[in-house]
matplotlib code that plots the C-alpha trace (Angstrom):
import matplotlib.pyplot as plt

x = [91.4, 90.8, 93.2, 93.8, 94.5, 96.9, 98.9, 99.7, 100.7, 102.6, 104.7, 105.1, 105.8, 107.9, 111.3, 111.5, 114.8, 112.8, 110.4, 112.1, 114.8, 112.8, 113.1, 116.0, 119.7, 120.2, 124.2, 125.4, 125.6, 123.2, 119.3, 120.0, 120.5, 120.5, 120.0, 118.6, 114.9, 113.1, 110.0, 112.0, 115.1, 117.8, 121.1, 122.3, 120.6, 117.8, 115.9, 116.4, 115.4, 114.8, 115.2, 114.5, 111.3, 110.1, 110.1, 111.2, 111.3, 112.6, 114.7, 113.7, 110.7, 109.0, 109.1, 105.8, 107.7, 108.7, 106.1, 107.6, 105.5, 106.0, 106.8, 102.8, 102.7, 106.3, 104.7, 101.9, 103.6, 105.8, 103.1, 100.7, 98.0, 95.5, 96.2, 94.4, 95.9, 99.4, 98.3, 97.5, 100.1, 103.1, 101.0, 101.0, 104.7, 106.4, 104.0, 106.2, 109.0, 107.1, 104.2, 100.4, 98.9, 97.3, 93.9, 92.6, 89.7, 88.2, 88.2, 84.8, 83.0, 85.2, 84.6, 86.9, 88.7, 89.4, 86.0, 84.7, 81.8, 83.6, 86.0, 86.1, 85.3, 88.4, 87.4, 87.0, 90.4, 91.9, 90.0, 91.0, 94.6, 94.7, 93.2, 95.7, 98.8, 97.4, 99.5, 96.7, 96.3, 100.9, 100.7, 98.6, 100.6, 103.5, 102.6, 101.0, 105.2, 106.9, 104.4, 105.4]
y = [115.3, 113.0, 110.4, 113.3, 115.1, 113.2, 112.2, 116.0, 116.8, 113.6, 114.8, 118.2, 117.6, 114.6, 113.8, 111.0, 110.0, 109.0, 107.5, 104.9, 104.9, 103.2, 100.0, 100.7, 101.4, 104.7, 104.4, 106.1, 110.1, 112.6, 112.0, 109.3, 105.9, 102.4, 99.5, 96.1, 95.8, 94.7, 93.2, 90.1, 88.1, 90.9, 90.3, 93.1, 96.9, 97.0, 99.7, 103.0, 106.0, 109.5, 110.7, 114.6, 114.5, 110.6, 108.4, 105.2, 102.4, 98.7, 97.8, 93.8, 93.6, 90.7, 93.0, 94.7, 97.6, 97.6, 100.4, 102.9, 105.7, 107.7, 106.8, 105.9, 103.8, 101.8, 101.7, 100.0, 97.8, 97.0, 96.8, 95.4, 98.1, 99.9, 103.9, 105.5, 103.2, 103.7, 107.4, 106.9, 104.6, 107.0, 109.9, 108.3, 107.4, 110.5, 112.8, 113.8, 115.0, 117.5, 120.4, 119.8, 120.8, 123.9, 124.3, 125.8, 128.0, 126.9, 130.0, 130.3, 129.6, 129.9, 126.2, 124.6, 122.0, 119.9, 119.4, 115.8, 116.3, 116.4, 113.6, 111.0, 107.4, 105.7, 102.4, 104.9, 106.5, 103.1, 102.1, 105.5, 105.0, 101.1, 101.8, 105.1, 102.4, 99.8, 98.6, 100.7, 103.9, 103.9, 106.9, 108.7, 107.9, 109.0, 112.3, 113.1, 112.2, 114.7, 117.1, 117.3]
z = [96.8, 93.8, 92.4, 89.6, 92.0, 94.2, 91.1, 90.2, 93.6, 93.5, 90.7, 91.7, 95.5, 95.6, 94.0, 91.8, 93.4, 96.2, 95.2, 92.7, 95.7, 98.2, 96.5, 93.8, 94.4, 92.5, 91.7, 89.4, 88.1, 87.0, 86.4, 83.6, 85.1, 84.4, 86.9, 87.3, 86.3, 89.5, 87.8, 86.1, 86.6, 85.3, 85.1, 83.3, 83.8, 81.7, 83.5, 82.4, 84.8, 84.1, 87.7, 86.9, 85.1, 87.1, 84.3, 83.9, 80.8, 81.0, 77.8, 77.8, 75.7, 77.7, 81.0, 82.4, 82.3, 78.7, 77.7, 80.6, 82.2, 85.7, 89.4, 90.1, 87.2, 88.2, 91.9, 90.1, 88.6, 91.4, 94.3, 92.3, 93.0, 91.2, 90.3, 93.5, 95.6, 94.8, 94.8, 98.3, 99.1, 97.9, 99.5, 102.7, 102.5, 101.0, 103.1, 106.1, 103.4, 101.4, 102.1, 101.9, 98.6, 97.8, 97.9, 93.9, 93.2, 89.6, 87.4, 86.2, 88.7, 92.3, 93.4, 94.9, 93.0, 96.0, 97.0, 97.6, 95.4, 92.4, 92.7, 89.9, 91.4, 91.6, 89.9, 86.9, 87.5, 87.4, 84.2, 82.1, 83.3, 82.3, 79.0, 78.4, 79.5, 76.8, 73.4, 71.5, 73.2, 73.9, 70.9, 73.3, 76.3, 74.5, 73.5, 76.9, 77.9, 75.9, 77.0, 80.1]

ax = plt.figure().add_subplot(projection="3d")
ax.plot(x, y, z, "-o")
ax.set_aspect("equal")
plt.show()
């Protein structure tokens, strides 16, 4: 399975909650939260989570995590790693608590869409998803948000 791939599965597989929980303490009621920003010296929450739909967005402007995005992109940000790793990385950690992925049939033509041969390269996974997180493509990132 392809970093794509991984990241949907991610998302529909695994809750949110436990992801941003393994290094966050999730106080508080309901799926809106606030709580201290890892990623810079916060004193007072400035992190804002979205623990229903996986989002997250820090509200102090000089923070890494200012722009937001999903629980890959905060592992990213937090681990320091490049989209198919943390892919990996939260695959490999979350895996025991959730089923294995379902193997898809693409509808024109009955190929799998889990075979090996049509996997992205991951160094061009990681440079589509950089560029998409940038200051100029954030419209785009935005709208691909309120989609889901």
């Amino acid at each position: 399975m392809g970093a794509r791939g991984e990241a949907r599965w991610i998302k529909s597989e695994i809750d949110p909650r436990a992801i941003f929980g393994k290094s966050l303490e999730l106080g508080g009621h309901g799926d809106q939260i606030t709580v201290c920003c890892p990623l810079h010296d916060d004193t007072n929450p400035s992190l804002s989570l979205d623990l229903a739909r996986g989002l997250y967005q820090c509200k102090s402007p000089a923070c890494r995590a200012a722009n937001g995005g999903d629980v890959i992109d905060f592992w990213r940000l937090q681990y320091d790693v490049g989209f198919s790793t943390a892919c990996q990385q939260i695959r490999e950690e979350f895996a025991s608590a959730t089923r294995p992925p379902v193997s898809r049939r693409h509808r024109s033509t009955g190929e799998r869409s889990d075979d090996p041969g049509r996997e992205i390269p991951s160094d061009i996974v990681d440079r589509y998803h950089d560029q998409l997180l940038s200051e100029a493509h954030s419209e785009a990132l935005q709208a691909l948000v309120d989609r889901r």
